[in-house]
DRENPA-3360 file (N, C-alpha, C; in nm, 2 decimals, always signed):
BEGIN
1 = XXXXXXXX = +0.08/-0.12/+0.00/+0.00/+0.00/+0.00/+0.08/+0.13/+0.00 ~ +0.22/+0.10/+0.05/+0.30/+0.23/+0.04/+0.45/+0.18/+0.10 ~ +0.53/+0.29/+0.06/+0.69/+0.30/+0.12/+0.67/+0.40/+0.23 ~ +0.79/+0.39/+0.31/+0.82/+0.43/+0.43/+0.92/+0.48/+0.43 ~ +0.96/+0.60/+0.52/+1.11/+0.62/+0.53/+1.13/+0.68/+0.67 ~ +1.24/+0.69/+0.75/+1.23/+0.76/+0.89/+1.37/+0.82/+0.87 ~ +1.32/+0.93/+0.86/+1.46/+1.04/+0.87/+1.48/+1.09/+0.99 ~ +1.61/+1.04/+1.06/+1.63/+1.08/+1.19/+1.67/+1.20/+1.21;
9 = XXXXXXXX = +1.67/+1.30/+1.33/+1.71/+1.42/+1.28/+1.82/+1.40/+1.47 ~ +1.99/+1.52/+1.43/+2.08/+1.54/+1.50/+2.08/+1.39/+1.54 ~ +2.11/+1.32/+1.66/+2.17/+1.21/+1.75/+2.04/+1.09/+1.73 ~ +1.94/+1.12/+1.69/+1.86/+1.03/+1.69/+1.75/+1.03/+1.79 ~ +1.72/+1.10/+1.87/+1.59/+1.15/+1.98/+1.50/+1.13/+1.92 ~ +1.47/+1.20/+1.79/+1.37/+1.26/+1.74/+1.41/+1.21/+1.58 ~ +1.27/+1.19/+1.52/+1.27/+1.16/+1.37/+1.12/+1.18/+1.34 ~ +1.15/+1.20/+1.18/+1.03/+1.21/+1.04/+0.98/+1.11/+1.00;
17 = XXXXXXXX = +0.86/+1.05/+1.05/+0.82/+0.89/+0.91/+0.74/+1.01/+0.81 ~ +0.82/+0.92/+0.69/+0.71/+0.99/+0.52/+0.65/+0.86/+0.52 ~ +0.51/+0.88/+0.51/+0.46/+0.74/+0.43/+0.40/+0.79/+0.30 ~ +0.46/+0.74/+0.18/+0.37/+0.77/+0.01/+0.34/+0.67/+0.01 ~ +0.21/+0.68/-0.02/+0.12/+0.58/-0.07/+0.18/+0.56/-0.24 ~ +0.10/+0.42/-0.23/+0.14/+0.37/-0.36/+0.07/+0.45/-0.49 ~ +0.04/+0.42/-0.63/+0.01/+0.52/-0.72/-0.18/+0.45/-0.71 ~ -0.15/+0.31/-0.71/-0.32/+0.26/-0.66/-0.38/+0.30/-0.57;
25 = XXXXXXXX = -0.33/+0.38/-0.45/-0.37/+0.35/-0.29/-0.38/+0.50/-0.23 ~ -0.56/+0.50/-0.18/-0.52/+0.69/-0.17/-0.46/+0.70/-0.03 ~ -0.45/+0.80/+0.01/-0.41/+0.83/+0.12/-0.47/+0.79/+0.22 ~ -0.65/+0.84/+0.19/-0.72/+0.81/+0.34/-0.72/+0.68/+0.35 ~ -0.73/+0.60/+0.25/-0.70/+0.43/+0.29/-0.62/+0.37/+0.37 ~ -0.48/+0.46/+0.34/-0.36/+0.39/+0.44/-0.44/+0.43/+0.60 ~ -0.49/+0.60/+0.55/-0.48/+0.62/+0.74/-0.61/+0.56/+0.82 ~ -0.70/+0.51/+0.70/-0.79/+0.39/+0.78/-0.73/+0.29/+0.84;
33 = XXXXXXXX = -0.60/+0.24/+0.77/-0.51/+0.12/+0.82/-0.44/+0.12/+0.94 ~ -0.44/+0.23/+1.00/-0.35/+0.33/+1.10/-0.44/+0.32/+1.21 ~ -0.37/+0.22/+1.33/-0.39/+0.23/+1.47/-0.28/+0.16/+1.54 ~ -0.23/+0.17/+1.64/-0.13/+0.12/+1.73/-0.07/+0.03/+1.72 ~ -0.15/-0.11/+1.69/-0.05/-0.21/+1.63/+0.00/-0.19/+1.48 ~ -0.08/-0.14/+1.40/+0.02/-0.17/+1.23/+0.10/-0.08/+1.26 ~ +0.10/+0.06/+1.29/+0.20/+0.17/+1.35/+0.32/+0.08/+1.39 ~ +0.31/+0.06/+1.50/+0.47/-0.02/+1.58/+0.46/-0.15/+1.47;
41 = XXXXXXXX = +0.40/-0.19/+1.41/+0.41/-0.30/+1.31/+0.52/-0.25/+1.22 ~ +0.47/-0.12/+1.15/+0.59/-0.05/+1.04/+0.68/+0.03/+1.11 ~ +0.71/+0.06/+1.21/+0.81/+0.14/+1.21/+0.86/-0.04/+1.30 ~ +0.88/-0.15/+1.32/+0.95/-0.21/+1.37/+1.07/-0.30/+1.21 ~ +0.96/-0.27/+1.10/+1.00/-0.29/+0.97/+1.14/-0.22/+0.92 ~ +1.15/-0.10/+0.98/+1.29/+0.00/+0.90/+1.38/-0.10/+0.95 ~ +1.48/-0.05/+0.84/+1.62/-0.12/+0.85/+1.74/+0.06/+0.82 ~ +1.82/+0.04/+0.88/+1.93/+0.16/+0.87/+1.99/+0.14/+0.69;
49 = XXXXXXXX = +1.98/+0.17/+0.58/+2.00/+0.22/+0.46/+2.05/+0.34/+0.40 ~ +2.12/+0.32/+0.35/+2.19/+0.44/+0.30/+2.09/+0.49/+0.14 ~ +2.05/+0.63/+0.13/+1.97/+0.62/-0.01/+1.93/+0.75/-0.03 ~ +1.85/+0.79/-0.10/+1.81/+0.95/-0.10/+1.67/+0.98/-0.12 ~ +1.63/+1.10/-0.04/+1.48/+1.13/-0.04/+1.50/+1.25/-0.12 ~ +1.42/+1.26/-0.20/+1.36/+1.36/-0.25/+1.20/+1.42/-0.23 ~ +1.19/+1.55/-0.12/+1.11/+1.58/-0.05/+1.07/+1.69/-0.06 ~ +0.95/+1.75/-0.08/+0.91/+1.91/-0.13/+0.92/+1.95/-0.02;
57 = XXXXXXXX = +0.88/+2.09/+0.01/+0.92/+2.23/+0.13/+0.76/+2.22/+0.17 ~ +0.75/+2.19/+0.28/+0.61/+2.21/+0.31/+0.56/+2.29/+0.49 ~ +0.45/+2.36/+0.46/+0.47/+2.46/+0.59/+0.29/+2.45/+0.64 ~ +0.27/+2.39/+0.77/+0.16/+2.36/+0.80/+0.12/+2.49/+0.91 ~ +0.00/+2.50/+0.98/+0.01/+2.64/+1.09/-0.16/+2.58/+1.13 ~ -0.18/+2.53/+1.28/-0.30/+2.53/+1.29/-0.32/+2.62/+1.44 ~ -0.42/+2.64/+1.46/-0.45/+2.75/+1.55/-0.65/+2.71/+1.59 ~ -0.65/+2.71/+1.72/-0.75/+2.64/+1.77/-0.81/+2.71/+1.91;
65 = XXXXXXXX = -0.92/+2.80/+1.94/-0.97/+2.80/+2.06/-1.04/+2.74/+2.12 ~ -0.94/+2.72/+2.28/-0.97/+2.59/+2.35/-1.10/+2.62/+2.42 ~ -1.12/+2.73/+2.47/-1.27/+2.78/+2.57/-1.32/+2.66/+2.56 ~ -1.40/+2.67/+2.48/-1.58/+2.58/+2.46/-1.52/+2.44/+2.49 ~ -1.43/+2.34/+2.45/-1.38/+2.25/+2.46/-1.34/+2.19/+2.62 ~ -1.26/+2.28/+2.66/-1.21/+2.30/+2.82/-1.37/+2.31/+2.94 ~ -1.44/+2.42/+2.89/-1.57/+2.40/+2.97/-1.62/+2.26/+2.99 ~ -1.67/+2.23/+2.82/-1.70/+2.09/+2.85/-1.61/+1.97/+2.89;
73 = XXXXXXXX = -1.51/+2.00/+2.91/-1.47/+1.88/+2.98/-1.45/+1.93/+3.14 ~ -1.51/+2.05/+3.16/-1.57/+2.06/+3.31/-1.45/+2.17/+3.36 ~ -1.42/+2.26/+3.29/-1.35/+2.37/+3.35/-1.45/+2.50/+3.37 ~ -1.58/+2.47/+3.36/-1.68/+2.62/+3.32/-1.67/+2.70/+3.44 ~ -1.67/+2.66/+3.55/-1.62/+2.75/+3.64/-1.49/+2.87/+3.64 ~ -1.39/+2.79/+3.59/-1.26/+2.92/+3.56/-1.25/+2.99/+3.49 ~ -1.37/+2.94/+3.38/-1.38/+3.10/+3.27/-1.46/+3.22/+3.34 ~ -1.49/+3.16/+3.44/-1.64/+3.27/+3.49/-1.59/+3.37/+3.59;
81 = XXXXXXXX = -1.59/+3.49/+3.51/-1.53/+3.61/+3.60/-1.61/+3.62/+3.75 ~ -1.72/+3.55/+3.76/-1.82/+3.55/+3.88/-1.73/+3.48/+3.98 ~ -1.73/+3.33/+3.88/-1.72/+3.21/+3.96/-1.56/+3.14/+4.02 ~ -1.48/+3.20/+3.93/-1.37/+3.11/+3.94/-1.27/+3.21/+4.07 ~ -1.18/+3.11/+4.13/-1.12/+3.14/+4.25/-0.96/+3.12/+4.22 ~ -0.87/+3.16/+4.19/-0.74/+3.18/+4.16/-0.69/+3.26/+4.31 ~ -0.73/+3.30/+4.39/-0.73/+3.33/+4.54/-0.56/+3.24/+4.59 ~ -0.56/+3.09/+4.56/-0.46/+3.07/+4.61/-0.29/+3.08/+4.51;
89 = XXXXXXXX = -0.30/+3.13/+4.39/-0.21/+3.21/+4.29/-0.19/+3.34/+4.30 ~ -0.30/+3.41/+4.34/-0.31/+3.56/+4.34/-0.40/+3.63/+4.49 ~ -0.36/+3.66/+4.57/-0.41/+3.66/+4.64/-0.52/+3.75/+4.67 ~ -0.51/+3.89/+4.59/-0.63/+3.98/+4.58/-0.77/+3.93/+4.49 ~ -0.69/+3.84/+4.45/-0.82/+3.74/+4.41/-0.89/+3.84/+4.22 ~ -1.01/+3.77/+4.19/-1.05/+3.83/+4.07/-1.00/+3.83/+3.92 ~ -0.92/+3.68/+3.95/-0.89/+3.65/+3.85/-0.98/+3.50/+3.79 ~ -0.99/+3.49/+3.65/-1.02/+3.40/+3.59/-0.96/+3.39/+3.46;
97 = XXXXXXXX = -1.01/+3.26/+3.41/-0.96/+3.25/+3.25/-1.06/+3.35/+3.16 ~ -0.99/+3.40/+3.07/-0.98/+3.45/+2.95/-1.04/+3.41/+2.81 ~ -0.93/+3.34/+2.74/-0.94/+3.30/+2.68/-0.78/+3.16/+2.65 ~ -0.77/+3.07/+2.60/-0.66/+2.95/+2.59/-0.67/+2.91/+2.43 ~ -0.55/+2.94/+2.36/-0.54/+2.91/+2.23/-0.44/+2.82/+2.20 ~ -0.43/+2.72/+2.14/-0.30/+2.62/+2.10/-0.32/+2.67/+1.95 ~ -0.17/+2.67/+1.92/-0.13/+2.65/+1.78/+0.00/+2.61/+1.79 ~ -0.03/+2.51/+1.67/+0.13/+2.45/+1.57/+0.18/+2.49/+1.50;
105 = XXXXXXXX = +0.28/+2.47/+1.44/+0.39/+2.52/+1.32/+0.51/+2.43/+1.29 ~ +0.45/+2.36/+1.15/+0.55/+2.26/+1.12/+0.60/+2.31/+1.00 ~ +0.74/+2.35/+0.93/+0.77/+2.37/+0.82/+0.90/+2.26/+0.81 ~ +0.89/+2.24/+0.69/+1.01/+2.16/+0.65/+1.04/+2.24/+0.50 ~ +1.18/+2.24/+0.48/+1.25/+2.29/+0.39/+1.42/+2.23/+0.36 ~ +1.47/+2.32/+0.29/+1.65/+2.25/+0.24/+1.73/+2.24/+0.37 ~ +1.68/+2.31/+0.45/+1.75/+2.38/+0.58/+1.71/+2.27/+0.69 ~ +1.60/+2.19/+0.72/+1.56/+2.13/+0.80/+1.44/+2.12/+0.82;
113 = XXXXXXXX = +1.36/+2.10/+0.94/+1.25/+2.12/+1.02/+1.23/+2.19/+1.13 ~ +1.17/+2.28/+1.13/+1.15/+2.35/+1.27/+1.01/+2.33/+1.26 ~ +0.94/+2.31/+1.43/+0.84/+2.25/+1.44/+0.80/+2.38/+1.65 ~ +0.69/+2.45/+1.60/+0.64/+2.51/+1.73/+0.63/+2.40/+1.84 ~ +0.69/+2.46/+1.98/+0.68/+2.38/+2.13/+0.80/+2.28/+2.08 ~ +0.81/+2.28/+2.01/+0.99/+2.13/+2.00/+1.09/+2.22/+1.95 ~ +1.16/+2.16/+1.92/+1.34/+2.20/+1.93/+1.34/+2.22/+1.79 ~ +1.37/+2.32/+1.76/+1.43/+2.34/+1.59/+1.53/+2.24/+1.58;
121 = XXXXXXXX = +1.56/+2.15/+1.44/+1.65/+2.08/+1.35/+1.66/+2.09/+1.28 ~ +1.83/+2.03/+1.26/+1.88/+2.05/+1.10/+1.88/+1.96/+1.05 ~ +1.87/+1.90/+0.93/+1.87/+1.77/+0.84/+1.96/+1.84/+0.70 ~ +2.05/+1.75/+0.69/+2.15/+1.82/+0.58/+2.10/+1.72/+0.49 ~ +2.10/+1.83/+0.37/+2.10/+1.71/+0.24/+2.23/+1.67/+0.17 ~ +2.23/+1.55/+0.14/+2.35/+1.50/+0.12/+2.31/+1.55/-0.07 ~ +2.43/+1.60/-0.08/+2.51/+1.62/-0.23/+2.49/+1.53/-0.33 ~ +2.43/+1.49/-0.44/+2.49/+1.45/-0.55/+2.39/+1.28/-0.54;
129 = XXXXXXXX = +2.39/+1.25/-0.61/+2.31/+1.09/-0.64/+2.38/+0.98/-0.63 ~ +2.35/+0.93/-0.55/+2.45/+0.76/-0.55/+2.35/+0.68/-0.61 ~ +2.42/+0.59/-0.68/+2.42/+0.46/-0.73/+2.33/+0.34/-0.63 ~ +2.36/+0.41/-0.51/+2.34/+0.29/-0.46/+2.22/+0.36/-0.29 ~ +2.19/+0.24/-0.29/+2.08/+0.28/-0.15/+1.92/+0.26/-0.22 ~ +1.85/+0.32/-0.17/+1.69/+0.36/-0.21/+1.67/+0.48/-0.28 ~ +1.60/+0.53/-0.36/+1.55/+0.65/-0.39/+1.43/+0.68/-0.37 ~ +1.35/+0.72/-0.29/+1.24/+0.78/-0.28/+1.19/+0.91/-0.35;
137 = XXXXXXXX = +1.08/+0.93/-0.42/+1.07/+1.09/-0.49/+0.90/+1.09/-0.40 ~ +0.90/+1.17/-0.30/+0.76/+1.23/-0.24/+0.71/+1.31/-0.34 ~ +0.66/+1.27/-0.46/+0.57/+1.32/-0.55/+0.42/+1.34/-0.57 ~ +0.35/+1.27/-0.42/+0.20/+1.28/-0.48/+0.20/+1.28/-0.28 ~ +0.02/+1.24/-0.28/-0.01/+1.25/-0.16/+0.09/+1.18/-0.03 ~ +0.12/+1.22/+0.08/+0.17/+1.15/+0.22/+0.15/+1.20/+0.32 ~ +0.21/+1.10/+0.43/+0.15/+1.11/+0.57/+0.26/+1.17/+0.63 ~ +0.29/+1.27/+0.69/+0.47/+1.28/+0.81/+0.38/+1.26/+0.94;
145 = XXXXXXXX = +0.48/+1.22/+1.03/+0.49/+1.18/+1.16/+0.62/+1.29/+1.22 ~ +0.63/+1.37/+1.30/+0.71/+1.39/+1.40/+0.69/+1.35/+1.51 ~ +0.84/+1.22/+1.54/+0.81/+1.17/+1.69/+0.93/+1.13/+1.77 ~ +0.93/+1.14/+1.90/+1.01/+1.15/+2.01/+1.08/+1.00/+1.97 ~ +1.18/+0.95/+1.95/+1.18/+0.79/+1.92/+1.22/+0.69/+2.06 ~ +1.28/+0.77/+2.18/+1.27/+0.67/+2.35/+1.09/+0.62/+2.36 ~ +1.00/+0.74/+2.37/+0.89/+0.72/+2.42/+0.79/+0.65/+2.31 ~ +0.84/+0.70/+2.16/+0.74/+0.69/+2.02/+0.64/+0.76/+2.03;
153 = XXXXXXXX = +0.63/+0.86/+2.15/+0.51/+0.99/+2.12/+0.55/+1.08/+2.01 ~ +0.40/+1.07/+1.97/+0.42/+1.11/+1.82/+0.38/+1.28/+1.86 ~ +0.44/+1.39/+1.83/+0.44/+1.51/+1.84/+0.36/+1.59/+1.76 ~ +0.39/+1.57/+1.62/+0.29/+1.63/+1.52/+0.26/+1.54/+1.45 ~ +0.17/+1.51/+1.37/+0.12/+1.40/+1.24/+0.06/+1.45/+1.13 ~ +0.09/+1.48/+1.00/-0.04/+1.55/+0.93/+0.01/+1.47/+0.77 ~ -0.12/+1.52/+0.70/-0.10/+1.48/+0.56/-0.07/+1.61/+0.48 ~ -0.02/+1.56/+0.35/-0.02/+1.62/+0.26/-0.07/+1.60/+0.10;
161 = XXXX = -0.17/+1.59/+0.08/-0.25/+1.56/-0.01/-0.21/+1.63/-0.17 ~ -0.11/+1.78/-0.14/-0.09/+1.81/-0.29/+0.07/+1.88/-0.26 ~ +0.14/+1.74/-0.31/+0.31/+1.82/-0.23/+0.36/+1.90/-0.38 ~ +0.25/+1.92/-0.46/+0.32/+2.06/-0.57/+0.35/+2.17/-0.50;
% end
């Protein structure tokens, strides 16, 4: 259904899976296939290979308010300038939440990956075509993974559906 690659980035902490689906096989299919066991199933698959990716510049940005979300899972009291008690942080008291926004930032380019809340990396591209190893060309839809690789928490995950 597709190739794999795990580009490790500096000492090895941290790494990139690409998954390209095959030319039959769309994307959402694979990620139907995608749950905890086939996951550690393919990444227990890689082998260390010498070869070359060829990989487009791609820059993702999501941005999300948490409020409504946070209430319902039972914080409604801390938004409430009435209700909420911060008394033992502040002691003249009259404080509540606001408002709470997450956003990510994943770009990858020649230079590397830098990724919001994690550590900027560099990934050097190696010079010139060898003969020998794998070649990969990320030319149509894929999946990246950025993940911790001690724990395998996966940090960011997203697709890319049009890597022109």
């Amino acid at each position: 259904q597709f190739q794999a690659v795990d580009l490790p980035y500096g000492d090895g902490q941290y790494s990139m899976v690409i998954i390209l689906t095959n030319l039959n096989v769309t994307i959402d299919d694979v990620i139907l296939t995608m749950d905890q066991t086939s996951w550690n199933d393919w990444l227990s698959h890689f082998e260390k290979q010498e070869g070359n990716i060829f990989l487009p510049r791609f820059k993702l940005e999501y941005k999300i308010k948490l409020n409504d979300i946070l209430i319902a899972l039972g914080m409604r009291i801390a938004f409430s300038a009435d209700e909420a008690d911060f008394t033992r942080m502040y002691q003249p008291g009259g404080l509540y939440i606001d408002e709470v926004n997450h956003k990510t930032f994943v770009e990858v380019n020649e230079e590397g990956t830098e990724a919001a809340a994690v550590t900027s990396v560099v990934i050097s591209e190696r010079s010139g075509n060898s003969s020998e190893g794998f070649v990969v060309r990320v030319n149509r839809p894929f999946i990246f993974a950025i993940r911790e690789n001690h724990s395998g928490t996966i940090l960011f995950i997203g697709k890319i559906v049009d890597p022109t």
